[in-house]
N, C-alpha and C positions, 0 to 999 in steps of 0.2 A: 728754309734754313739750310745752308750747307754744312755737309759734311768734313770733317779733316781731310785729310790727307792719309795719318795713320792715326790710329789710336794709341790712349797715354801707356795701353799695356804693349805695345808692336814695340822690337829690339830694334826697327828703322828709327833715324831721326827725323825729324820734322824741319828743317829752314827754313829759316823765312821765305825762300823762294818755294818753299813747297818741294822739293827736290828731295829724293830719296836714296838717287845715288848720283855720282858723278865719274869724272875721267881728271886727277892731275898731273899735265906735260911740262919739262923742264926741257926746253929748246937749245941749243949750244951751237957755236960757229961765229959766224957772220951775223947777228941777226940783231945789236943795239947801233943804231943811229943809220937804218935803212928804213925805217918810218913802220917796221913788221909791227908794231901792237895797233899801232892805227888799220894796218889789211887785216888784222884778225879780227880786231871792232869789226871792220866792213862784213867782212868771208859770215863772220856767228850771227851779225846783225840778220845779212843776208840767211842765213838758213834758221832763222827766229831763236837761236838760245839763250839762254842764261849763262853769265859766268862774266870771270875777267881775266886779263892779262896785265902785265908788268914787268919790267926790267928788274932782274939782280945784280947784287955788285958784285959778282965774276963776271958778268958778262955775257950772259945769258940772258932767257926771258921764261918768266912763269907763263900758265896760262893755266884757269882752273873753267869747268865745263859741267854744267849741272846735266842732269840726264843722261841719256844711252838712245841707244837707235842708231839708223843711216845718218843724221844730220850731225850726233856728235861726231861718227864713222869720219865724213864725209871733212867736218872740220879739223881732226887729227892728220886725215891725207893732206890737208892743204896745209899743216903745218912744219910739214917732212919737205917743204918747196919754199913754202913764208912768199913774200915779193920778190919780184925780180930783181931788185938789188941785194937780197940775203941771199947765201952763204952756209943754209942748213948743214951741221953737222949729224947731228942726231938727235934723237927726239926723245927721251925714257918717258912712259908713263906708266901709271899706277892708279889704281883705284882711289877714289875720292874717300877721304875720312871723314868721320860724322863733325870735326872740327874744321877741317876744307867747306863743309856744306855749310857749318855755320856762317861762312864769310861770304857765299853766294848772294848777290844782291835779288831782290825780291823781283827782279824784273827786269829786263836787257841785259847788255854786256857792256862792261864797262871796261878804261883803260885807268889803269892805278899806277899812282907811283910809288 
């Protein structure tokens, strides 16, 4: 039998990804209709995370990121550049809410609209 994650008495949430904390980045600039949420699928696929990405309508791009470590590290840096056709302005991020977690999908990263 496996164990949780946390228990029902731990002030961490639990996600369905299992994820107890995460990273949310709001991207700005250049960065809808240069194909950026499909290189961040690639960039997160490639460094195994959980989370997603999506366009907002100012014109921006979400991007939510379960976990911590070099690999989120690693995906935030690549988001300060996005693809060679973006345009990064700037990148704000902030800690993951236990409601951010709850949207984490339970396994890969996905591209949402």
């Amino acid at each position: 039998m496996t164990e949780p994650l946390s228990s029902p008495d731990s002030d961490q949430p639990l996600a369905p990804s299992g994820c107890t904390t995460g990273t949310h980045a709001q991207i700005t600039g250049r960065v809808q209709g240069v194909a950026y949420r499909a290189a961040a699928k690639a960039e997160a696929d490639d460094l195994g995370l959980i989370g997603w990405v999506r366009n907002t309508s100012d014109g921006a791009v979400e991007l939510l990121v379960g976990g911590d470590g070099p690999a989120v590290d690693a995906l935030l840096r690549w988001a300060g550049k996005g693809p060679e056709a973006a345009d990064v302005a700037d990148v704000e991020q902030r800690e993951a809410t236990e409601q951010d977690l709850a949207s984490l999908p339970q396994a890969g990263f996905e591209i949402r609209r």
